[in-house]
Backbone bond lengths (Angstrom), bond angles and torsions (degrees), N, CA, C in turn:
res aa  C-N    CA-C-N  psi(-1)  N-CA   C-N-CA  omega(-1)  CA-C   N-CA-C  phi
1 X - - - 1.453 - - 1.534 108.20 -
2 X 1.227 111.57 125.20 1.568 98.17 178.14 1.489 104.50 -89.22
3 X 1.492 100.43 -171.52 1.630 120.56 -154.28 1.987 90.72 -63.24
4 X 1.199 107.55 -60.77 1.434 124.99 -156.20 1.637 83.01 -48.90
5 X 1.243 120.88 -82.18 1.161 127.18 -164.97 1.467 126.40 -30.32
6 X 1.867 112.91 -35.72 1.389 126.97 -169.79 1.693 94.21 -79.10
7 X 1.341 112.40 -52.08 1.436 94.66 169.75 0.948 152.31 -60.63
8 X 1.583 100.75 -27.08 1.602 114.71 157.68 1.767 123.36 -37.62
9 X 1.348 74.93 -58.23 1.929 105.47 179.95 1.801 102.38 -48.36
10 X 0.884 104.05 -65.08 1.842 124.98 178.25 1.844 92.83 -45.67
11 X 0.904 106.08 -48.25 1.727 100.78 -157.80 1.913 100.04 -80.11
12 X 1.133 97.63 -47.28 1.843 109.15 152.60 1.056 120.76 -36.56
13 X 1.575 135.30 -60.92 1.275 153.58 142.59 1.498 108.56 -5.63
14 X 1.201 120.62 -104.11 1.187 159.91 171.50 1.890 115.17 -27.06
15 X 1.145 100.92 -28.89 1.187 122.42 -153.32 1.527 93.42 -87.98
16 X 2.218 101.12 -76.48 1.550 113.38 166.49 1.898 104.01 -42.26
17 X 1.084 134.05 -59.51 1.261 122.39 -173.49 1.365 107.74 -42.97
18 X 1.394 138.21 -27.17 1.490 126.59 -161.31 1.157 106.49 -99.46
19 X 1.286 114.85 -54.27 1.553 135.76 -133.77 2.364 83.13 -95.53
20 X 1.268 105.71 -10.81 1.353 103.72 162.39 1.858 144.06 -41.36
21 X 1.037 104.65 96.65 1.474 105.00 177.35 1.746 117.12 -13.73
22 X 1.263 97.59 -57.89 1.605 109.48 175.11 1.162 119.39 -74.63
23 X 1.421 133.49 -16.29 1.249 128.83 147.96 1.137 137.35 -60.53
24 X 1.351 103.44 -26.14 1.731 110.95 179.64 1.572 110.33 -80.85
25 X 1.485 123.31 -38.26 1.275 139.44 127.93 1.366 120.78 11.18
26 X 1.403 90.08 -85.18 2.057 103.29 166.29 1.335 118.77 -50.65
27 X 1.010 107.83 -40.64 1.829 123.97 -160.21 1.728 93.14 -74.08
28 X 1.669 103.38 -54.59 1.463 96.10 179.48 1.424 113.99 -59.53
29 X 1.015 139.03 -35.12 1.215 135.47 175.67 1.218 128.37 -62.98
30 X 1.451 124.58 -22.61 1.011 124.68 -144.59 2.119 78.30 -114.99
31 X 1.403 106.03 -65.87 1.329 100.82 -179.39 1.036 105.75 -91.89
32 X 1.054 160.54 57.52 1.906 165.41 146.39 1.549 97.71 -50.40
33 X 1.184 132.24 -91.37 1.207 146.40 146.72 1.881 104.31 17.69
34 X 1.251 110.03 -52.80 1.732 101.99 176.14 1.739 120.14 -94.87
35 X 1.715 96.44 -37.96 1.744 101.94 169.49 1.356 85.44 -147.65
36 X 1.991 88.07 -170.10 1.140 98.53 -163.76 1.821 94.10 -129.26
37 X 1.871 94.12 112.74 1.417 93.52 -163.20 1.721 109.19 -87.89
38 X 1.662 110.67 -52.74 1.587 103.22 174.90 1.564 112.71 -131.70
39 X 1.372 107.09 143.88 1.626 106.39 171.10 1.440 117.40 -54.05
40 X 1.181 128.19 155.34 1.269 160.54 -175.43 1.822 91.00 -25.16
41 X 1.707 123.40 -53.34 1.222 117.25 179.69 1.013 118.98 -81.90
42 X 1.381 128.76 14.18 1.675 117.67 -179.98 1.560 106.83 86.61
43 X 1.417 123.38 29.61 1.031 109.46 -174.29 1.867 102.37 -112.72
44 X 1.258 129.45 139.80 1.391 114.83 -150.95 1.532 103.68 -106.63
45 X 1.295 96.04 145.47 2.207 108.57 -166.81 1.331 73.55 -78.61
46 X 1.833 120.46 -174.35 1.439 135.61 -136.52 2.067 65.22 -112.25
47 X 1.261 129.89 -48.86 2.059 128.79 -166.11 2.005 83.46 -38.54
48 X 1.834 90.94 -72.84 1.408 88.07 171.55 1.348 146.04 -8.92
49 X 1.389 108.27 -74.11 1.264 99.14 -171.14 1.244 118.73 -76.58
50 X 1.719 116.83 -31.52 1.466 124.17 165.63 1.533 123.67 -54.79
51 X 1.235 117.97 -17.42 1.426 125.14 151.79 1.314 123.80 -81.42
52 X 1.280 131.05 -12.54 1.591 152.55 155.90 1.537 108.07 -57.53
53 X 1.478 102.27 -71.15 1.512 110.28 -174.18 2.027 106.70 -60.78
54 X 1.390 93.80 -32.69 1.863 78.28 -162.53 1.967 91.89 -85.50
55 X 1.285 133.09 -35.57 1.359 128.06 151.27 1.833 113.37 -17.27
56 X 1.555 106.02 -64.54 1.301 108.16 -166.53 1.994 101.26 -69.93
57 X 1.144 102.83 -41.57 1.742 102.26 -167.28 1.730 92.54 -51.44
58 X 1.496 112.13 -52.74 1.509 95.79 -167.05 1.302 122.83 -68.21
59 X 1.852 122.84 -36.58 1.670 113.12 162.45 1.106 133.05 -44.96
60 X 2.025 111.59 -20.89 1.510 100.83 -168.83 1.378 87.83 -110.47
61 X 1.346 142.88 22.90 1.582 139.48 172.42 1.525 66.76 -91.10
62 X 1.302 127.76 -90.44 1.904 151.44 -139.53 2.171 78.74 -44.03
63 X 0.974 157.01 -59.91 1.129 158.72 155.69 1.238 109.81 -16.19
64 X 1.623 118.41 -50.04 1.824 94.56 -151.31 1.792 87.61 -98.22
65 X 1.379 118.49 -18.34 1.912 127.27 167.08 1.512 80.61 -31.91
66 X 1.496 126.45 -93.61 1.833 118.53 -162.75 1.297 107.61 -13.88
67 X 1.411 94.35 152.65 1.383 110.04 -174.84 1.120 117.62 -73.07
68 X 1.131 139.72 179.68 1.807 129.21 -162.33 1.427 100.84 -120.52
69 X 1.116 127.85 143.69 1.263 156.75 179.08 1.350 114.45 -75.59
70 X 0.981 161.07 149.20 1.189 156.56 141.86 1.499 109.10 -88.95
């Protein structure tokens, strides 16, 4: 697998993990109590998703920190 590709994969990864129905789910549950991140189906309010997107920017910054592969 080359380099390009593994990161691709990683950012794929990372990405489906967030941007997940059932994640937003969790998230509502967990922070409901401060906003209101997704309706009842996992579908994500605009707080939501902007807490989605800046979540994802920092795992895949915290990702490319690892050391590099050759």
């Amino acid at each position: 697998m080359t380099l390009k590709a593994k990161y691709a994969f990683y950012s794929t990864l990372i990405f489906f993990l967030i941007a997940n129905p059932e994640t937003y789910k969790m998230t509502q549950k967990v922070l409901g109590w401060l906003f209101m991140v997704a309706d009842g189906g996992g579908c994500p309010t605009a707080p939501g998703f902007f807490l989605h997107t800046t979540i994802f920017f920092f795992v895949l910054w915290g990702v490319m920190l690892f050391p590099r592969d050759s």
